[in-house]
FIFI-326573 format. One line per field, with one value per residue: residue number from 1; x, y, z of N, C-alpha, C in turn. Coordinates in Angstrom, 2 decimals, padded with zeros to 5 digits. Atoms other than C-alpha are relative to their C-alpha. Example, Ala and Ser with C-alpha at 12.3 -4.5 7.8 and 13.67 -1.06 7.14 Angstrom:
<recs>
num	1 | 2;
npx	000.89 | -000.82;
npy	-001.19 | -001.19;
npz	000.00 | -000.06;
capx	012.30 | 013.67;
capy	-004.50 | -001.06;
capz	007.80 | 007.14;
cpx	000.90 | -000.77;
cpy	001.20 | 001.09;
cpz	000.00 | 000.73;
</recs>
This chain:
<recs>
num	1 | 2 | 3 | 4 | 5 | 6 | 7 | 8 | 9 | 10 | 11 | 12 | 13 | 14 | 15 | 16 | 17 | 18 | 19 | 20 | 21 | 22 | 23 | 24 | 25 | 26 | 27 | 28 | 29 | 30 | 31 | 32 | 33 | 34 | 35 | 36 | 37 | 38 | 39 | 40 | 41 | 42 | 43 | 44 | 45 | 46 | 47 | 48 | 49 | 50 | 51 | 52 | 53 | 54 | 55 | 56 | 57 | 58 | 59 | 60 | 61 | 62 | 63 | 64 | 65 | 66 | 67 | 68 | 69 | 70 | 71 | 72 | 73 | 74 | 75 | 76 | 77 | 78 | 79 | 80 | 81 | 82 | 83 | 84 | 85 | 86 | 87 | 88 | 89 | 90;
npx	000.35 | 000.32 | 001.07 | -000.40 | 001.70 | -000.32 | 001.95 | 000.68 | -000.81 | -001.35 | -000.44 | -000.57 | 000.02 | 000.83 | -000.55 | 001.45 | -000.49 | -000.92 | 001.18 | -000.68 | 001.06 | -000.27 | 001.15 | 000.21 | 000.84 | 000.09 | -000.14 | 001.11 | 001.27 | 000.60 | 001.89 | 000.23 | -001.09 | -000.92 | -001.39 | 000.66 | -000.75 | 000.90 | -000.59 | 000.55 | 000.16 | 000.47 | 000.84 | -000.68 | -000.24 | -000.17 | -000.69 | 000.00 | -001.30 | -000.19 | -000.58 | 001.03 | 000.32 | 000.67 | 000.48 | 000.17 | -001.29 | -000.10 | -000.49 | -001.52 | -000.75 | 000.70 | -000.64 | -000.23 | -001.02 | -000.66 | -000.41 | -001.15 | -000.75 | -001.00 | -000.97 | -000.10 | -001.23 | -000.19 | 000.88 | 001.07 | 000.43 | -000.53 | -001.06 | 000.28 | 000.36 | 002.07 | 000.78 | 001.38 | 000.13 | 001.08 | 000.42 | 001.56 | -000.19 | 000.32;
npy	-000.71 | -001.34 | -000.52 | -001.44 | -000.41 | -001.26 | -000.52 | -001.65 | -000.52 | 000.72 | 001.35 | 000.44 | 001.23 | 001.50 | 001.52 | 000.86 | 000.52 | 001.46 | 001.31 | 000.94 | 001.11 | 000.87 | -000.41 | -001.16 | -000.53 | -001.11 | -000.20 | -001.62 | 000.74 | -001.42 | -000.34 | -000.73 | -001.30 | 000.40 | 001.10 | 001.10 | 001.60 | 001.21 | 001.69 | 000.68 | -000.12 | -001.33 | -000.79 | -000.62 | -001.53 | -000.47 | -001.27 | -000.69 | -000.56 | -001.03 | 000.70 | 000.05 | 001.32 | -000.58 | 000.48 | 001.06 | 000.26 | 000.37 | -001.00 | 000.04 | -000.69 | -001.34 | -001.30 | -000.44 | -000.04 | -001.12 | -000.11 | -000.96 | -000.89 | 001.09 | -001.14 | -000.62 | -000.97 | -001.69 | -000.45 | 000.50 | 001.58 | 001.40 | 000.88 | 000.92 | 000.65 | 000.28 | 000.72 | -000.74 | -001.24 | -000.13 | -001.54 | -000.34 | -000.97 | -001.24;
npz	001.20 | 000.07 | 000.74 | 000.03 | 000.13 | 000.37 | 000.14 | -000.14 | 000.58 | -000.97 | 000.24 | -001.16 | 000.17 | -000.61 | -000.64 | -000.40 | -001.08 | 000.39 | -000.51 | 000.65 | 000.18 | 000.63 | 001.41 | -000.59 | 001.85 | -000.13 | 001.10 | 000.52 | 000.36 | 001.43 | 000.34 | -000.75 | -000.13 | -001.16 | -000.42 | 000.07 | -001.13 | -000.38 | 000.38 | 000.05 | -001.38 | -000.48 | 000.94 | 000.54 | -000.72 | 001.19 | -000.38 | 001.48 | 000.62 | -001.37 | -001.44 | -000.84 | 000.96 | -000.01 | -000.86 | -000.67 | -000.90 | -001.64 | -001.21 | -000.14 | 000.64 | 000.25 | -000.18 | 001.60 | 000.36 | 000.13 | 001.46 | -000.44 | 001.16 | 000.81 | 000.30 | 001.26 | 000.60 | -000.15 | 000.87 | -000.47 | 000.75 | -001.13 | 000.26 | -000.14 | 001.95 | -000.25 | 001.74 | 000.14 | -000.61 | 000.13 | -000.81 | -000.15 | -000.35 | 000.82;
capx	031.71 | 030.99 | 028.40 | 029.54 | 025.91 | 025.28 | 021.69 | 020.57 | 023.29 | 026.21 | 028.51 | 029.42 | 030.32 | 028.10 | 029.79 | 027.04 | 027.18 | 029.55 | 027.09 | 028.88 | 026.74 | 027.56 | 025.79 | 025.62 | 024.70 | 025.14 | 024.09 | 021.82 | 018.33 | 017.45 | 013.66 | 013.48 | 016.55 | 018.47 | 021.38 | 020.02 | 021.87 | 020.74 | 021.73 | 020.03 | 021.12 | 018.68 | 015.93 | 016.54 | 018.43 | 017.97 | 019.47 | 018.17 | 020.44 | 020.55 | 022.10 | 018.48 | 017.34 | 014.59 | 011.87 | 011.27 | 014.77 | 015.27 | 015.96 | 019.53 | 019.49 | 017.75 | 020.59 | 021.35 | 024.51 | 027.28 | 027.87 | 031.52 | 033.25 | 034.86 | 038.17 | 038.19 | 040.94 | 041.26 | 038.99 | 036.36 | 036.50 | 036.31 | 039.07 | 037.63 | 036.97 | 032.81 | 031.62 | 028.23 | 026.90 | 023.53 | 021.41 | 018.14 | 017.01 | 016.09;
capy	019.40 | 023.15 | 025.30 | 028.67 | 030.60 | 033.51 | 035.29 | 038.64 | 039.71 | 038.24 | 035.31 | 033.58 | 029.54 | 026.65 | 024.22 | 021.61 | 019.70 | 016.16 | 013.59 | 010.35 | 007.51 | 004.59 | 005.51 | 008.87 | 011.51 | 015.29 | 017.11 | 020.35 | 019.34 | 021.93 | 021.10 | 022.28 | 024.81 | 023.43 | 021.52 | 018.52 | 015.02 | 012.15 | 008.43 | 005.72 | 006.60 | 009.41 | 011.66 | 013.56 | 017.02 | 019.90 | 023.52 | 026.54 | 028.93 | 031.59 | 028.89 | 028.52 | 024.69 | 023.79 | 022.97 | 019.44 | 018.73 | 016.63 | 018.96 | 018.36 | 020.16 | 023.20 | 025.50 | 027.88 | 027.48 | 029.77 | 031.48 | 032.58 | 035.15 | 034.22 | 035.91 | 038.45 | 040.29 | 044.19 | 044.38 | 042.41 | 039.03 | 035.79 | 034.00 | 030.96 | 028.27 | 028.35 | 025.45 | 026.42 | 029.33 | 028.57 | 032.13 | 033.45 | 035.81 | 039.52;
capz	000.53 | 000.28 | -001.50 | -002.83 | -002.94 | -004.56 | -003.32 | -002.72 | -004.29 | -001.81 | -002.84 | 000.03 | 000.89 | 002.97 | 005.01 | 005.33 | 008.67 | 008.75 | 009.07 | 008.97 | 007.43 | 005.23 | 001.29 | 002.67 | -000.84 | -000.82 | -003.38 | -005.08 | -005.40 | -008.48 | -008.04 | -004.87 | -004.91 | -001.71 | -000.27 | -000.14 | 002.98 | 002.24 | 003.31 | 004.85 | 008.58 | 008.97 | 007.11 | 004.60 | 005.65 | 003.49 | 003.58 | 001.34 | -000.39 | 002.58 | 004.93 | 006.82 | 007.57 | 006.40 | 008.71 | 008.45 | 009.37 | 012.60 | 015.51 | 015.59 | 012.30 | 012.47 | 013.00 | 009.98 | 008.38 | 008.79 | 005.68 | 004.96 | 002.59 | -000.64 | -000.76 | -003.54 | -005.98 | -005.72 | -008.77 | -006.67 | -008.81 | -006.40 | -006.14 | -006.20 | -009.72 | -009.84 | -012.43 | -010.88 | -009.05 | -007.71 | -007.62 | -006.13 | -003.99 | -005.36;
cpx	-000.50 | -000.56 | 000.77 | -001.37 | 000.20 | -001.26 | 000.56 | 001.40 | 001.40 | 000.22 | 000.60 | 000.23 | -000.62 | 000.38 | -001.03 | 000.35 | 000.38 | -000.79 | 000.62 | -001.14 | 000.20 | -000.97 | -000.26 | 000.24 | 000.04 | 000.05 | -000.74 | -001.27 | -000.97 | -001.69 | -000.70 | 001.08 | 000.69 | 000.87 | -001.10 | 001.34 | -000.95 | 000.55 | -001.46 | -000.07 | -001.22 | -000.88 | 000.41 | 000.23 | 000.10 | 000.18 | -000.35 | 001.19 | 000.22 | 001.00 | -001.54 | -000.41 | -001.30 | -001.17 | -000.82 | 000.82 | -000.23 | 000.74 | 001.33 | 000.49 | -000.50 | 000.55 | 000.46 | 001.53 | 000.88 | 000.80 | 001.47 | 000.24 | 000.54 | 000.67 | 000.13 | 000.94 | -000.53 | -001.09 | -001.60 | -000.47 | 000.38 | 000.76 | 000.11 | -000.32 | -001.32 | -000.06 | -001.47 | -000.86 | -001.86 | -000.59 | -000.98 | 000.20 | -000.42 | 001.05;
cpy	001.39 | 000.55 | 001.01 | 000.00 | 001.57 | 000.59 | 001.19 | 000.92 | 000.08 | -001.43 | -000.39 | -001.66 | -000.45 | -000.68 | -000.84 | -000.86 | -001.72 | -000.82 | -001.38 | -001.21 | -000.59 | 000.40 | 001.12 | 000.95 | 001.23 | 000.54 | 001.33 | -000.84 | 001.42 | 000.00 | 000.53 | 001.17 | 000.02 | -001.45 | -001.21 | -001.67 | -000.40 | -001.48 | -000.47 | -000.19 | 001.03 | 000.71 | 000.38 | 001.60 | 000.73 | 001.70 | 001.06 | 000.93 | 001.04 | -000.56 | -000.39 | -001.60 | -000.08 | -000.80 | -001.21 | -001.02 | -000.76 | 001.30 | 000.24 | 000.85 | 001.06 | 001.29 | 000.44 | -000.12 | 001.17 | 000.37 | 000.89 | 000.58 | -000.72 | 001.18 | 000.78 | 000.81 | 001.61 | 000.20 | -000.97 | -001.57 | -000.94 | -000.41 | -001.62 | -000.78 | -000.19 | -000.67 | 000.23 | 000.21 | -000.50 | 001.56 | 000.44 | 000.85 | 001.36 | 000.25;
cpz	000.40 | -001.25 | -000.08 | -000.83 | -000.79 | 000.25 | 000.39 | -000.93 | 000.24 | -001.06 | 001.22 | -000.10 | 001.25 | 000.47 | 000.64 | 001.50 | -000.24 | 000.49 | -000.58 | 000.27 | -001.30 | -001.23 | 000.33 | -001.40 | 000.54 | -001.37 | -000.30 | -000.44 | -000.59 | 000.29 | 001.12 | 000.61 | 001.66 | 000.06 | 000.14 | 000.89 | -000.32 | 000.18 | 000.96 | 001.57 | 000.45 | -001.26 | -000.52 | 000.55 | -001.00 | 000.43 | -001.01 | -000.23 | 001.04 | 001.34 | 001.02 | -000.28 | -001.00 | 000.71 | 000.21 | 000.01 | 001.31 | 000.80 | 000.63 | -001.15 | -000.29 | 000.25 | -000.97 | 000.36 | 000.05 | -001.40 | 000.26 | -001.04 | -001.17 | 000.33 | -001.73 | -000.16 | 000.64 | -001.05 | 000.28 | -000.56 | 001.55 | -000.68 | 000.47 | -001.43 | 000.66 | -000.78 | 000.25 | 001.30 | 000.25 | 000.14 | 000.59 | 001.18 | -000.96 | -000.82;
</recs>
């Protein structure tokens, strides 16, 4: 699954890391405004909107996410379908 983020004023996408684990749950956790792994192998892993972990992550996951480009038209629209755009940031 992939995040397309939208902060500071960048849209970019999230590739969360492949954690394979049986009941394994990825999702947006609105009340604290990050990615949010969770199953039953392992703590919960959680990612804010910048790509940064966040620090009480196990130590295997404390490396920020590499954020990538969306591809955009000539008139600057992404060319991507958004049903929803998390935002924050200034």
């Amino acid at each position: 699954m992939i995040y397309v983020m939208k902060f500071d004023g960048e849209t970019y996408v999230l590739d969360v890391p492949n954690v394979s684990c049986e009941g394994q749950n990825q999702a947006w956790d609105a009340r604290s405004n990050q990615i949010l792994l969770e199953g039953p192998c392992y703590d919960d892993i959680r990612y804010n909107p910048d790509g940064s972990p966040d620090p009480m992550n196990a130590p295997a996951f404390q490396q920020n996410l590499d954020p990538h480009s969306v591809i955009r038209a000539h008139d600057e629209t992404p060319l991507i379908a958004l049903d929803v755009v998390v935002g924050g940031g200034a």
